[in-house]
N, C-alpha and C positions, 0 to 999 in steps of 0.2 A: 567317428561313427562306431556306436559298438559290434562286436562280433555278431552276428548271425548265426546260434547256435543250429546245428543239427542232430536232430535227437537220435537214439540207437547206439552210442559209446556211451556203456557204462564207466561213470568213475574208477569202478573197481576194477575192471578189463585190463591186463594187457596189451594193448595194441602200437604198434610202431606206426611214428608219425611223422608227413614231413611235408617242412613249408617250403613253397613257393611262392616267391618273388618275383610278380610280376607273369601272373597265370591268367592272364584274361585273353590272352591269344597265343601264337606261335609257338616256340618250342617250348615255352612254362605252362599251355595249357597239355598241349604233347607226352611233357613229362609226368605233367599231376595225371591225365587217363594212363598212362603205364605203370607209375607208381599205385594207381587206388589198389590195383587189388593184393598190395603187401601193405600198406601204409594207408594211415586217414590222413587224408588231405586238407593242408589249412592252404587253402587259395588267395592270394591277394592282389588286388589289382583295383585300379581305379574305376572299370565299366559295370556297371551291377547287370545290366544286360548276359555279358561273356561269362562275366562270371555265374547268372542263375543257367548257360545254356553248358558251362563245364560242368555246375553239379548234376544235371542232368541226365549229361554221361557218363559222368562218374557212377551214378546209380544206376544206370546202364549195365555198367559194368561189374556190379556188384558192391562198387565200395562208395563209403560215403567222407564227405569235405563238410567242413566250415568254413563259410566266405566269411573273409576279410574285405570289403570295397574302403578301401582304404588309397592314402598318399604317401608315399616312403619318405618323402622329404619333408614328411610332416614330425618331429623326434614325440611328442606327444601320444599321436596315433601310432607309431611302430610302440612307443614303452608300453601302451595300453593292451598292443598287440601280444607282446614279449611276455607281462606278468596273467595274461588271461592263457597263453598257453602252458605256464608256469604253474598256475592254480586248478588248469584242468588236464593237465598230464604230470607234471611235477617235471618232465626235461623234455627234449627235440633230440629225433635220431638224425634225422636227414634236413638238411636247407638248400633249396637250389636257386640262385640266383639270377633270373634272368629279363629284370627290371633294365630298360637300357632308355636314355632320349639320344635321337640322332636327329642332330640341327639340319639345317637342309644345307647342300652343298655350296660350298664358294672360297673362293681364293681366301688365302691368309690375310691377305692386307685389306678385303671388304669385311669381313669377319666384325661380326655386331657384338656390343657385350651382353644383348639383351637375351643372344644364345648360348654365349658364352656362360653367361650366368647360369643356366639352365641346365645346360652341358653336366658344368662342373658340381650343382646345388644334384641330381641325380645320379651321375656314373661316378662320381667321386665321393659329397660329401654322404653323402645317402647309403654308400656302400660302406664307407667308415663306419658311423654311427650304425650300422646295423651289424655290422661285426660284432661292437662293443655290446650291443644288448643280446645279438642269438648268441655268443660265445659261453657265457655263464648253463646256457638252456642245453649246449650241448656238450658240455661237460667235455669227459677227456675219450668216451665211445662214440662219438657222434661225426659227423660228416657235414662238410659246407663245401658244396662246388659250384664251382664261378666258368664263364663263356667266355674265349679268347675271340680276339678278333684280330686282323691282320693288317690293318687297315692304317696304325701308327705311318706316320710320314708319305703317305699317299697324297697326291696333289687334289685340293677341294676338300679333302677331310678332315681339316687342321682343327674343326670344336669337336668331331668324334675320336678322330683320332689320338688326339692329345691326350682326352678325359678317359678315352678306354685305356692304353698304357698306362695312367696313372693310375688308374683301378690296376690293372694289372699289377704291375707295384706292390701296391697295398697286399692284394693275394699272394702273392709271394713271398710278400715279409712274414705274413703271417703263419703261412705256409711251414716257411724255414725256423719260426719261432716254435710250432706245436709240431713238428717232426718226431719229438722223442718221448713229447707228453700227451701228446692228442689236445684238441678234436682234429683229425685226421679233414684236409684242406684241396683239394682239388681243380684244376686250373683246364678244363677240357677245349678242345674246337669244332665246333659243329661243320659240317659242309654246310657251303649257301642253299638257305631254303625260301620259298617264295612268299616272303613274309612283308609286312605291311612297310617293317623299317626296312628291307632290302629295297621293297616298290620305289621308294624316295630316294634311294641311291641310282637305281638302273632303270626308268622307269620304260625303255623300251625294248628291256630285256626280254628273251625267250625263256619265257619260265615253267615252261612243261619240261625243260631239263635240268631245273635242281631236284635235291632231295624236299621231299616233303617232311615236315614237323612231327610227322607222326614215325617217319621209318627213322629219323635221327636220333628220335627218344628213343627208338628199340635197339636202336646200335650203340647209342652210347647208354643205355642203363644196366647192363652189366660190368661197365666200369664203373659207376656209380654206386652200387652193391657190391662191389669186389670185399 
């Protein structure tokens, strides 16, 4: 599906830009409203609903997005993604990555491969191939930060858990390879927020006491801009 231009960035303009992965709800839509008003927002995310009610706010806000309704484990749609930002900005300052699938719960040894595939085709290979294409975009000034999760070796978490540690992996090789050369890599942890994908983990949880998506992008965006 092609981009969805939003008119108002001139080509000629300055303006510092940054994607998000997986902004159609919780802390990637969080982030793109705390980000718009230093950065244009390229928002991407599967719901074109979430996605026209982020730009919304974002213009709310004052700043304006280009929706992406897009599928990350699509390598097509991310490469088309990749050179249309590359043709209308010419690089990426910021990427925050907060595209995640969390299978639903169950023992290691009921464990389906039909989630497993799923698991591993998003949190892992989707993360890889998206490296290899934002990597080039954000040259050696640029910033990609990624969401820790704790959840590795937990009983009943064995397709998230797994797939996340091995993203994790992945970000920290990379991490340790651009340390002296940039793009400068980031491996952050959100507190739990009462988010669609925690609902499916705790689903009788009291969730008037986590943090909300909005206070967590304000605490962690200052390490994110550091």
């Amino acid at each position: 599906m092609p981009l969805i231009k939003i008119p108002g960035i001139s080509l000629g303009m300055t303006v510092k830009t940054a994607l998000i992965t997986g902004a159609s709800r919780g802390l990637g839509a969080a982030l793109a409203k705390a980000l718009a008003p230093t950065h244009h927002i390229i928002a991407v995310g599967k719901t074109v609903g979430a996605l026209e009610e982020l730009d919304d706010a974002i213009r709310a806000l004052g700043g304006e997005a280009t929706l992406a309704p897009m599928d990350i484990t699509v390598p097509e749609a991310m490469q088309q993604l990749c050179r249309s930002i590359h043709d209308r900005w010419g690089a990426l300052d910021l990427w925050c990555h907060t595209a995640v699938h969390a299978a639903s719960l169950t023992p290691v040894s009921d464990m389906t491969d039909k989630d497993l595939t799923k698991s591993i085709a998003i949190n892992i290979t989707a993360t890889s191939r998206l490296i290899s294409y934002v990597a080039p975009l954000l040259q050696t000034s640029g910033k990609a930060v990624f969401f820790n999760d704790t959840k590795a070796g937990a009983q009943y978490f064995g397709h998230y858990g797994a797939t996340k540690a091995a993203q994790a992996a992945l970000v920290q090789s990379w991490a340790a390879e651009t340390a002296k050369t940039g793009p400068r890599v980031l491996a952050l942890t959100p507190n739990p927020m009462p988010t669609a994908t925690r609902a499916r983990f705790y689903p009788g949880e009291d969730r008037i006491r986590l943090a909300s998506p909005d206070s967590e992008a304000a605490r962690l965006l200052p390490e994110i801009l550091s």
